[in-house]
N, C-alpha and C positions, 0 to 999 in steps of 0.2 A: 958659279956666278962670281962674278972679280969685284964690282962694285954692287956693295950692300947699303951705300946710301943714296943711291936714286930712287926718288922722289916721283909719282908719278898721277895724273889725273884726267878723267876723261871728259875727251868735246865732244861734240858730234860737226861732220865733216862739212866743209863750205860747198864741196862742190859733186859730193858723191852722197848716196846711200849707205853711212856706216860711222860705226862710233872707233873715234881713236882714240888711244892710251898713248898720251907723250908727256915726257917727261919735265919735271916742274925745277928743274934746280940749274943755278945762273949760270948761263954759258952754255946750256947741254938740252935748250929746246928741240928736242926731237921725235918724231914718234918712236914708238916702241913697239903697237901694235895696231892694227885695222881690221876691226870686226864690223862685215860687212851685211845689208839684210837684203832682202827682197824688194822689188816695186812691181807693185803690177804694169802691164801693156795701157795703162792710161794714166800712169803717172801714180796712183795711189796706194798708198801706203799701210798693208796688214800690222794695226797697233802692236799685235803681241808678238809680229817677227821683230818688230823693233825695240820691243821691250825685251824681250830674250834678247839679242843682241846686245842691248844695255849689259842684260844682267851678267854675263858673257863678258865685255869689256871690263865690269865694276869689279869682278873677280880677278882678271888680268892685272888689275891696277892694285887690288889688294896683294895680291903676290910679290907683285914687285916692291910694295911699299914696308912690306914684313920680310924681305927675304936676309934680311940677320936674323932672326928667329927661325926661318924654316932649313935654311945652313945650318945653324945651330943645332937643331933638331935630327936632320938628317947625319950629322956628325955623329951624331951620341948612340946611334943606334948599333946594335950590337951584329956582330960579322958573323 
């Protein structure tokens, strides 16, 4: 990973089923990732696909927001 300080935060999608992880620093609004969930055939929505889903994204977003520490970590490890 080249940049260790993007910044990153999740929405949920305007126009789809799914939570995106884009990123939060001036200039560099982009997504980064789309973790998508289920609908049923009438439109409605299983709480806990979408809640995994979340939780799924929150994770994404943690990675990217620690990833000088997890560089760092993964550096030091021994060969």
């Amino acid at each position: 990973m080249n940049d260790t300080n993007l910044k990153t935060k999740v929405v949920h999608s305007r126009s789809k089923p799914a939570w995106n992880v884009v990123g939060t620093s001036l200039g560099a609004k982009h997504m980064v990732a789309k973790v998508p969930y289920e609908v049923g055939k009438y439109g409605d929505t299983l709480e806990y696909l979408k809640g995994e889903a979340k939780e799924h994204a929150d994770f994404i977003s943690h990675c990217f927001n620690r990833s000088a520490d997890i560089c760092v970590a993964v550096k030091k490890q021994p060969k």
